[in-house]
Structure formats: structure tokens, C-alpha cells
N, C-alpha and C positions, 0 to 999 in steps of 0.2 A: 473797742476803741478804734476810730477811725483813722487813717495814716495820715498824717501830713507828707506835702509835697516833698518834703526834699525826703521823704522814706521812701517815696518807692521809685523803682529800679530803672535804670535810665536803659534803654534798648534801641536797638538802632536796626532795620530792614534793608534792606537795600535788590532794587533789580533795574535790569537796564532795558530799556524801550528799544524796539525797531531801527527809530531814528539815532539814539545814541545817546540820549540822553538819558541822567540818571536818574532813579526816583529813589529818596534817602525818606523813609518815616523813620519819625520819631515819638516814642513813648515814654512815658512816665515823666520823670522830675529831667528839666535842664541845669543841676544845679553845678555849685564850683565845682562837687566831688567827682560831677561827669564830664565837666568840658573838657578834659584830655581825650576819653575815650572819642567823643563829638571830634576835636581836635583831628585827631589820628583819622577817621573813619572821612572826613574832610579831603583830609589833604592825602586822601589815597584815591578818591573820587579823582581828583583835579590830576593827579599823579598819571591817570590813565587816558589824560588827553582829553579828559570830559569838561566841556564851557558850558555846559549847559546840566546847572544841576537843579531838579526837583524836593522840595520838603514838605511831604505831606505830614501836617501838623496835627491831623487830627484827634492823636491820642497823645499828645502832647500835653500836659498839666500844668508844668510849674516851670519856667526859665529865669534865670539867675541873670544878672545885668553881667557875669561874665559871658553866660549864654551869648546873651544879644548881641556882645561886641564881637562874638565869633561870626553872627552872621554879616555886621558891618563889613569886618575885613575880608569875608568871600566873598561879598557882593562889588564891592571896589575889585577885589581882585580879577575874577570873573571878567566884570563887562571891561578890564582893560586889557583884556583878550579877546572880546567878542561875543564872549558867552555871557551867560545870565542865570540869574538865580531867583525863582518862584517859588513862594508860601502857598500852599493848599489850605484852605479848612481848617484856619488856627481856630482853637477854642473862643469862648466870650473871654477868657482871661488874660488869653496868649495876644490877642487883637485889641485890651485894653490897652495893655504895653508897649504894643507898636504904636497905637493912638498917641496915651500921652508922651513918648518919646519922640513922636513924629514921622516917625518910622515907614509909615503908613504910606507916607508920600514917595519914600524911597524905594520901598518894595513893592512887586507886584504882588497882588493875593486874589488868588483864584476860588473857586468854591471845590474843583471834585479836580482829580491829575489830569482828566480828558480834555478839560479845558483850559490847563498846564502846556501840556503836551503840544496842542493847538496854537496856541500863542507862541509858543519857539517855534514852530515850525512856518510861523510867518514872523519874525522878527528876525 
């Protein structure tokens, strides 16, 4: 029997680049039952004086409309510091969701972190 989204396990990576920015992947389900942990793992990045945070999407499955509002309020937060905040390699599904929410407009979305990386490093 195949899992659905919000079964499997929400996981979070995290390592920080040369420059100082952060790179947060995310795996599995973004759903209600994770966005504390997302939450927390968030606002510990920003805690450490990081404006520049990376989310490589690419094993990202399922995001919850609370998900999304989490990345609204980092990305408002962010650039009214200076800093900014880059989608990597969202899924076809995670990139439907930004489409129809329009999202798409608001965030940047990169294909691979090197070319994440790149773009802070000139903006």
C-alpha cells in the first residue's frame, strides 16, 4: 500500500555555505503536523543572523497551505532585512502550488543550490 503525503516524515537538512548562507532541504510531507518543527528549524536559521536562507525542494512531496504561509512570512521577513529567500528544484507538484497561488511571482526558484548560491552572491 502506497503512503500518502501527509504519512511520511517530514525532515529537515541543513549546512551553511562559505558565504554564509544557509541551505535548509526539505523532505517528505509539509503538512500541519510539521510546520512547528519547519517553524522552529526557521526561526533558528534567522536567529543566527542568516538573511539569506536557501530551500532545496527537491525531495519535498506534499506542502500544506499552512506550509506555504510559512514561507510567505520568511520571505516578507527576510528581504525587510536584506536578505532573501530561494526555492531550489520544487517538485511538478510543489511548483503547481506556487503557480496557482501565484507565488511563483514572488519567489525566486532556481534549478540546482549552485545556482542559488550565485544569485545571493550578486543580489
Amino acid at each position: 500500500m502506497a503512503k500518502r503525503a501527509s504519512d511520511k516524515e517530514f525532515r529537515i537538512s541543513k549546512t551553511t555555505d562559505s558565504s554564509g548562507a544557509v541551505v535548509l532541504g526539505l523532505k517528505g510531507s509539509l503538512g500541519m503536523e510539521a510546520v512547528n518543527k519547519w517553524e522552529a528549524a526557521l526561526k533558528e536559521a534567522k536567529e543566527k543572523e542568516r538573511s539569506r536562507i536557501i530551500l532545496d525542494l527537491t525531495n519535498l512531496d506534499y506542502i500544506s497551505s499552512a506550509g506555504v504561509g510559512t514561507f510567505v512570512a520568511c520571505i516578507a521577513e527576510l528581504r525587510g532585512k536584506g536578505g532573501d529567500l530561494i526555492f531550489v528544484n520544487p517538485t511538478e507538484e510543489i511548483r503547481e502550488v506556487f503557480e496557482l497561488l501565484g507565488f511563483s511571482k514572488m519567489f525566486r526558484i532556481m534549478e540546482n543550490v549552485e545556482e542559488a548560491l550565485d544569485a545571493l552572491k550578486t543580489s
